[in-house]
C-alpha positions in Angstrom: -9.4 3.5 14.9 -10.6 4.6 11.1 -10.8 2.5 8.9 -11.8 4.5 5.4 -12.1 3.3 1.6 -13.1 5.6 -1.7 -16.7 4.6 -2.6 -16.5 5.8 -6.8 -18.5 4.7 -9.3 -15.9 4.0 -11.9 -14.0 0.3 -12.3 -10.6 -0.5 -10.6 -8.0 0.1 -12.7 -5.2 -2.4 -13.6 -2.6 -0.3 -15.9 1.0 -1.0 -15.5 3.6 1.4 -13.7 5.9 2.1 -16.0 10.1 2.1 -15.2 9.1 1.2 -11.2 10.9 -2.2 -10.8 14.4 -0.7 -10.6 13.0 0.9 -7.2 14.1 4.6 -7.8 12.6 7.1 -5.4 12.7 10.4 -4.1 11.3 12.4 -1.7 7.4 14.1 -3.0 6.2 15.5 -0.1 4.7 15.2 3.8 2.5 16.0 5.6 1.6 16.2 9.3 3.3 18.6 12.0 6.7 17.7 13.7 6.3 16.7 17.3 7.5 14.8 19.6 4.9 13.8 22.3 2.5 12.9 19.4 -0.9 12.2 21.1 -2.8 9.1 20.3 -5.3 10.7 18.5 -3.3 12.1 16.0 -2.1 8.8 14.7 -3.1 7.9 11.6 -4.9 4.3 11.1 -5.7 4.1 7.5 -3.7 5.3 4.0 -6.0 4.7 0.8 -5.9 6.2 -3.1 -9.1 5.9 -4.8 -9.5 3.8 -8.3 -7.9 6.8 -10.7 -5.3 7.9 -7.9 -6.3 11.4 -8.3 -7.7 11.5 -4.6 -5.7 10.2 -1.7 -7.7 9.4 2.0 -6.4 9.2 5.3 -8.0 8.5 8.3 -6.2 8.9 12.0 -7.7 7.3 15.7 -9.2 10.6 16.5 -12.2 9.9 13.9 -11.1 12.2 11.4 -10.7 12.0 7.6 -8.4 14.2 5.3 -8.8 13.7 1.3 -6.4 15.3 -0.6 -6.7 15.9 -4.3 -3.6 15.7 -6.7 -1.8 18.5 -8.2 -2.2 19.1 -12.2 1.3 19.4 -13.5 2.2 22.7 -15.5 5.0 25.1 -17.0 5.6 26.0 -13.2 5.5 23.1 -11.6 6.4 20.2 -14.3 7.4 17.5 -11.4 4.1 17.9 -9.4 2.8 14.7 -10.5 3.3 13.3 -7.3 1.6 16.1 -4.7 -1.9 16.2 -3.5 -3.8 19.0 -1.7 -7.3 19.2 -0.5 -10.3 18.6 -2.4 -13.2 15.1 -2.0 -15.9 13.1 -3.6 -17.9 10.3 -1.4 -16.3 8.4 1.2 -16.8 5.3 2.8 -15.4 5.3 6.1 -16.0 3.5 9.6 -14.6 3.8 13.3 -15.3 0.9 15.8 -18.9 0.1 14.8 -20.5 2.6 12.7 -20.1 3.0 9.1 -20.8 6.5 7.2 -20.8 7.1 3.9 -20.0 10.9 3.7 -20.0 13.9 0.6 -17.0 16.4 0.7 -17.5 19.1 -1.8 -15.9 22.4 -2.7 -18.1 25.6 -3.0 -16.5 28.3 -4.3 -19.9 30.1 -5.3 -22.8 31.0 -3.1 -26.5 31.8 -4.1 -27.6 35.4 -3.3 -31.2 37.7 -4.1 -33.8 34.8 -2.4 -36.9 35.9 -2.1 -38.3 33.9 1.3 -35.2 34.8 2.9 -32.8 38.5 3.4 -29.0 38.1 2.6 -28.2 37.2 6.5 -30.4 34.2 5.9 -33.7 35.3 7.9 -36.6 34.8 6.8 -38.4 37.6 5.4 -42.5 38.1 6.5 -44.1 37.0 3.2 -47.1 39.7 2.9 -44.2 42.2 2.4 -42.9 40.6 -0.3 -44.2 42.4 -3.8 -41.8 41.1 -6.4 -40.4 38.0 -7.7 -36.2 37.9 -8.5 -34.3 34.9 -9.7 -31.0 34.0 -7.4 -27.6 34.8 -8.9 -24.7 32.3 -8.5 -21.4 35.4 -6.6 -17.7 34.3 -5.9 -16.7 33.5 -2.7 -14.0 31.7 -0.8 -13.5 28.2 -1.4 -14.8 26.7 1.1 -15.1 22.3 1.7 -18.0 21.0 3.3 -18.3 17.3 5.1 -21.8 15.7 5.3 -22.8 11.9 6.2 -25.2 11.3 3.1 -25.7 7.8 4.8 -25.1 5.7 8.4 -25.1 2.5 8.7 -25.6 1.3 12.4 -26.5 -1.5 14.7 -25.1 -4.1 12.8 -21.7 -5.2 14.4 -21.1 -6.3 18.0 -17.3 -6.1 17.7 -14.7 -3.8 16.2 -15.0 -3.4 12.2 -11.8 -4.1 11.0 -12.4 -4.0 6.9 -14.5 -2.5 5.1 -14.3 -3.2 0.8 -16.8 -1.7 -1.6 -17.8 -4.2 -4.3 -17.3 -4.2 -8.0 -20.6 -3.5 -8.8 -20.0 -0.3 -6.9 -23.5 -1.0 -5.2 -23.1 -3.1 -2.0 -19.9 -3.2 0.3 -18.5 -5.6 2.7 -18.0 -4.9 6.8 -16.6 -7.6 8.6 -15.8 -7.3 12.7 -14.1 -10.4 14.8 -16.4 -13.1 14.3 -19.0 -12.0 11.3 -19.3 -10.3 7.9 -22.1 -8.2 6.5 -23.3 -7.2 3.1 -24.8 -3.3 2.5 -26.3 -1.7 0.0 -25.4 1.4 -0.4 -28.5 2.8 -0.9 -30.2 1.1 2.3 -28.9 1.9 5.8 -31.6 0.0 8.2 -30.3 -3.9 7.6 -28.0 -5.6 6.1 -27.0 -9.2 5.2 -25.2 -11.7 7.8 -23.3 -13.7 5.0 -20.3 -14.9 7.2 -20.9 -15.9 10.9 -18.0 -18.0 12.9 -19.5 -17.3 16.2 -19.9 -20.2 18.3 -22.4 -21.3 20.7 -19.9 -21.3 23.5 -18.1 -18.6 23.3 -15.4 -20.8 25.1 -14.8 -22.6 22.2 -13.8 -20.0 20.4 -10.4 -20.5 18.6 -10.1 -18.3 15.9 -11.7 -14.8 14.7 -11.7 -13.2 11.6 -8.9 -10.5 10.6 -9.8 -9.1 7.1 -11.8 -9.3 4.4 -11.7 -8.3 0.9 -14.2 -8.1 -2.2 -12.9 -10.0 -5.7 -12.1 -6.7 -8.1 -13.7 -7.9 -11.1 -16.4 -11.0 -9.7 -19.2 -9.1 -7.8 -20.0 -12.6 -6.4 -16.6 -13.3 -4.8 -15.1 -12.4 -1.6 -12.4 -14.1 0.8 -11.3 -13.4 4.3 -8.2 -14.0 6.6 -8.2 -15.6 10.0 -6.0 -15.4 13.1 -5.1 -18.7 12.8 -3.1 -18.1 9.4 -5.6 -19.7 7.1 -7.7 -17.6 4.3 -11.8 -18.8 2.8 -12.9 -17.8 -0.6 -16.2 -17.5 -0.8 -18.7 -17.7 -3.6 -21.9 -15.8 -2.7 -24.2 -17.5 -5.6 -23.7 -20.6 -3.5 -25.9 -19.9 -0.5 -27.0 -17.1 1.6 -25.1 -17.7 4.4 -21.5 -18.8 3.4 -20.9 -20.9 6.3 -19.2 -23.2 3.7 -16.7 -21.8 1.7 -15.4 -22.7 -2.0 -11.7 -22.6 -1.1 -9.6 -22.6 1.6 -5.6 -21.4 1.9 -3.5 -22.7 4.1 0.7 -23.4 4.3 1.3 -26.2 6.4 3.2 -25.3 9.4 7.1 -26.7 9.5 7.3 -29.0 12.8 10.9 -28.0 13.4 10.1 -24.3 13.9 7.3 -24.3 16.1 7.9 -22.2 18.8 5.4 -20.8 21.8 4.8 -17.8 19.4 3.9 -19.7 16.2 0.2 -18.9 16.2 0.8 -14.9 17.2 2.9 -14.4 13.9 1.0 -16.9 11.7 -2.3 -14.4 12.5 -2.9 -12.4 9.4 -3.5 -8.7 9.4 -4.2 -8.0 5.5 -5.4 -9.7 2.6 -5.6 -7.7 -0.6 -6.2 -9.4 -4.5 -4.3 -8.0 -7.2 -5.5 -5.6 -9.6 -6.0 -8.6 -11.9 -8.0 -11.1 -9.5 -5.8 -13.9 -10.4 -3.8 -13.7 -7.2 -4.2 -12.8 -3.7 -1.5 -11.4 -0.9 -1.6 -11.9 3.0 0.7 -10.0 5.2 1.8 -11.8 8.4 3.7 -10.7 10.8 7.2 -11.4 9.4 6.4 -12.3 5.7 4.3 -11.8 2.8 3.0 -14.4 1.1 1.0 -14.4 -2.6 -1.6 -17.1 -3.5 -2.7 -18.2 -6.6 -6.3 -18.3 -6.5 -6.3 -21.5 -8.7 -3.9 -23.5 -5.7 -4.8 -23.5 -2.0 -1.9 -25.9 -0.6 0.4 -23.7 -0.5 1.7 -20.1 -1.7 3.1 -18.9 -4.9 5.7 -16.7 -3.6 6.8 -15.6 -0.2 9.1 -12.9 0.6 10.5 -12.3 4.1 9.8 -8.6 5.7 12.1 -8.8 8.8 13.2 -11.9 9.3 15.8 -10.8 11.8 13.1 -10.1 14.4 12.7 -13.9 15.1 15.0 -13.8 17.7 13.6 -10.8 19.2 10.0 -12.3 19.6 10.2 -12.6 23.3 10.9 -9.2 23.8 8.5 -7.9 21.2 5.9 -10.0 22.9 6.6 -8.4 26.1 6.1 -4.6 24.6 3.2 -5.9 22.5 4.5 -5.1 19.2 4.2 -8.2 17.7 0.4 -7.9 17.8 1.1 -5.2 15.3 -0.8 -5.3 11.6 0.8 -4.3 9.5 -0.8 -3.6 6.3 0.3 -4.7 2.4 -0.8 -3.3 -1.0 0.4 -3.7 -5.0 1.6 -1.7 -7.8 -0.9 -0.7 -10.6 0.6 -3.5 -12.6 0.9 -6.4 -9.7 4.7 -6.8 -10.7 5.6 -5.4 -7.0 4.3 -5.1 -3.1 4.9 -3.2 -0.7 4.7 -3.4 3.2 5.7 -1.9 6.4 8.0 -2.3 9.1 9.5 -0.7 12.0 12.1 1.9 13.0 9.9 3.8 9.8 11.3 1.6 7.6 9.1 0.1 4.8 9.9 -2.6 2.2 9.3 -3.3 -1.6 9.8 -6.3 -3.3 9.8 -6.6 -7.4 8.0 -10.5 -8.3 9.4 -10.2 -11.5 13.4 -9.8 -10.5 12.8 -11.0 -6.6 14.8 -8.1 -5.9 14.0 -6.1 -2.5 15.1 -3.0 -0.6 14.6 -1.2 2.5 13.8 2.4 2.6 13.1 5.3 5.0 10.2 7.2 5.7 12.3 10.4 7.6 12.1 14.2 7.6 16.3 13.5 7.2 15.3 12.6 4.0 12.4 15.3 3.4 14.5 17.9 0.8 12.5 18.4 -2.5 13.0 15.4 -4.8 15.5 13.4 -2.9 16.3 10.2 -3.8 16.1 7.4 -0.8 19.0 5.7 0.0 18.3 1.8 0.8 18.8 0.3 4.5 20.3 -2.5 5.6 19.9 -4.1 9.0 22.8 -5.9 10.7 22.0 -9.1 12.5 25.9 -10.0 13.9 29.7 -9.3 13.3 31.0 -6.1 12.5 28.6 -3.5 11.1 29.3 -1.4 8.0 28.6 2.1 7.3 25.0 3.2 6.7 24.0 0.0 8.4 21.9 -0.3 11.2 22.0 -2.7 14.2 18.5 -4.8 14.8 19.1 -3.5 18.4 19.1 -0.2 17.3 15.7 -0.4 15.6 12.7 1.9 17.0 10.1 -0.3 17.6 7.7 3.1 18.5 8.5 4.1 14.9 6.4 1.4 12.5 4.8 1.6 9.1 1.3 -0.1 9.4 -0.6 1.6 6.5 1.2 2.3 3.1 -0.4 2.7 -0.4 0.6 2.7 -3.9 -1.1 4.8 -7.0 -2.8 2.4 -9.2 -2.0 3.4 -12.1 1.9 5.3 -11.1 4.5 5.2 -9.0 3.4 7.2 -6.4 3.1 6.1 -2.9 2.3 6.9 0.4 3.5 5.6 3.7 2.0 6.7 7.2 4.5 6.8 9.9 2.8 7.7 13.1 1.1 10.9 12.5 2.5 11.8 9.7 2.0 11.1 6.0 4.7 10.6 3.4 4.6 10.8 -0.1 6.9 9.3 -2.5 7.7 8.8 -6.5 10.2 7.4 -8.5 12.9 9.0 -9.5 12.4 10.4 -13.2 15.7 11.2 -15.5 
C-alpha cells in the first residue's frame, strides 16, 4: 500500500467553492485502462490534490506514484478547468515502512558543448583538450524525471498508515499501529517518538492507532484516531512525549444497539480537520461524524453513509469487507464532505442544507461532460426504476480514497484501478 501527500511550501488554502451545494456534476475525465482481471498491484491506495489543486497525486499497491498537472483553459478548450495531465513538484510519499520524499521535474532542454566530456557523455582525455567553450542550453523532448531527494528509514516497526506534513511546511507526521513520529524534512537519520501506546505486554493490547492528522493552521497541534472509536488531540508544547493528551472524543455507545460487531464498525479509518481548524471529521465504517474541536462529548453532526448495510454485517464480516477504510475529505469551503462506498458508489453531503446524494463512479457514465444521475438503494418492498437493490450491490466495486479541489469543485474518486475525475455542472 502507498500512502502519498504533496509536501509544498505554500499555506493550505481555505477559499470557498462557489455554486457546489446544489450537487451538480458531470463527467471530467478518467483515467486507468479497462480490464477486468485487474491485478492487485494496479489498485490504487491513495487520491490526494496539493494546497493550490493545480497538481493531483495518486499512488496504487504496486509502489508507484503518478502526478498529474491541470490543464490551463483556453479559446480551444474553455471547459478544461477540470482535466489534469502529467507534470510534478516534491512529494512526500511512503509504502509499508519507508518514507521518501521525492523531485519530479520536467526537462525539456538538455546541456550540450562540455568540455570534460564528448556529446555521448564520455569523458574526453584532458591533455587533448586546447580550448575552453561555454555549454549551450538545445530543445529536446520533454522528458519527467523521478529522484528520492530524501529517505527516511528505520523508524517504524509496523505499517505506516498516515503521513501529514505540518503547517510550518518543515516537519511532518508518520504514524504506524501503535506509535507516531516527528521528521524534519531536512534530516533523515532520526526522528521524534512523540506518541507511543505500545504496552509492555503486548497481550494487553486493546487498541492501536488508525490515523493521524497535523492541525492546518497550529504547527503545535495534532490529533489521531483509534480502533476503538475514540480520537486524542494533542498539544506538542505540552511535553515531549504526548503520552497525555489535551482532549479526548468520544460518542458514547447506545446500549440497545450493541451487537457482536460494534467495535469493528466503531474503528475509525480517517480523520481529517477542516480547512478552517475549527472542526474535525472521522469516517467510520457506516457514518461520518464532525467534531467541534471546542466539545469532546459528543459530535456536531453525523450523517449516515450506508446505513442499509447493518443488516448485512454478518455477511460482510464473512468476506472481510467490513474491515474496509474508507477514506473522507471536505470542500475548499468546509460547507460539504464527501466519502466512499461500495458498488462504486460515493456520497456527498451539503452541512449547510443536510441534503445528500448518491452518485456513480462508471465508464456508463464516462461521455464528455455528462451530468451524474443520483442513486438510490432499495432496502424492501417494491423497487422503482433506477433503483438498486442492497443485494445487488458489488461489494468488489468500493470507493476508499476520494478527494476534493481546495479551492473548486473538482474531484476525484479512485475506484479500483482507475481514477475518476469530476466537476460541477456549469450553465
Amino acid at each position: 500500500m502507498c500512502v502519498c501527500s504533496l509536501c509544498v511550501s505554500a499555506p493550505r488554502a481555505a477559499a470557498g467553492v462557489g455554486g457546489g451545494n446544489d450537487f451538480q456534476w458531470c463527467f471530467s475525465q478518467v483515467k486507468g485502462a479497462i480490464d477486468e482481471d485487474v491485478a492487485e498491484a494496479d489498485i490504487i491506495s491513495t487520491v490526494e490534490f496539493n494546497y493550490s489543486g493545480e497538481l493531483l497525486a495518486t499512488g496504487d499497491k504496486g509502489g508507484r506514484v503518478v502526478i498529474f498537472q491541470r490543464e490551463q483553459e483556453s479559446k480551444n478548450r474553455p471547459l478544461s478547468r477540470g482535466e489534469y495531465n502529467n507534470a510534478a513538484h516534491f512529494l512526500l510519499s511512503t509504502n509499508d515502512k519507508t518514507i521518501k520524499l521525492w523531485k519530479i521535474s520536467e526537462r525539456d532542454k538538455r546541456a550540450e558543448g562540455y568540455n570534460l566530456k564528448d556529446e555521448d557523455g564520455r569523458l574526453r582525455d584532458p591533455f587533448r583538450i586546447s580550448t575552453l567553450r561555454v555549454p549551450v542550453l538545445m530543445p529536446m523532448d520533454l522528458m519527467v524525471e523521478a529522484s528520492p531527494r530524501r529517505i527516511f528509514a528505520n523508524a517504524h516497526t509496523y505499517h505506516i498508515n498516515s503521513i501529514s506534513v505540518n503547517s510550518d511546511h518543515e516537519t511532518y507526521l508518520s504514524a504506524d499501529d501503535l506509535r507516531i513520529n516527528l521528521w524534519h524534512l531536512e534530516i533523515t537519520d532520526r526522528s521524534f517518538n512523540i506518541v507511543d501506546i505500545k504496552p509492555a505486554n503486548m497481550e494487553e493490547l486493546t487498541e492501536v492507532i488508525t490515523a493521524a492528522e497535523c492541525h492546518p493552521h497550529q504547527c503545535n497541534v495534532f490529533v489521531y484516531s483509534s480502533s476503538k472509536g475514540t480520537i486524542r488531540l494533542c498539544d506538542m508544547r505540552a511535553a515531549a512525549l504526548c503520552d497525555r493528551h489535551s482532549k479526548f472524543f468520544e460518542e458514547p455507545e447506545d446500549p440497545s444497539s450493541r451487537s457482536f460487531f460494534s467495535e469493528i464498525i466503531s474503528s475509525i479509518s480517517d480523520v481529517k480537520f477542516s480547512h478552517s481548524g475549527r472542526y474535525m471529521m472521522t469516517r467510520d465504517y457506516l457514518s461520518v461524524k464532525v467534531w467541534d474541536l471546542n466539545m469532546e462529548n459528543r459530535p456536531v453532526e453525523t450523517y449516515q453513509v450506508h446505513e442499509y448495510l447493518r443488516s448485512k454485517l454478518c455477511s460482510l464480516y464473512e468476506n472481510d469487507c467490513i474491515f474496509d477504510k474508507f477514506e473522507c475529505c471536505w470542500n475548499g469551503s468546509d460547507s460539504a464532505i464527501m466519502t466512499g462506498s461500495y458498488n462504486n458508489f460515493f456520497r456527498m453531503f451539503d452541512r449547510n442544507t443536510r441534503r445528500d446524494i448518491t452518485l456513480e463512479a462508471s465508464r456508463e457514465n464516462s461521455k464528455p461532460r455528462a451530468t451524474l444521475k443520483p442513486r438510490k438503494v432499495c432496502t424492501g418492498g417494491k423497487r422503482k426504476k433506477d433503483e438498486i437493490s442492497v443485494d445487488s450491490l458489488d461489494f468488489n466495486k468500493k470507493i476508499l480514497h476520494t478527494a476534493w479541489h481546495p479551492k473548486e469543485n473538482v474531484i476525484a474518486v479512485a475506484a479500483t484501478n482507475n481514477l475518476y475525475i469530476f466537476q460541477d455542472k456549469m450553465n
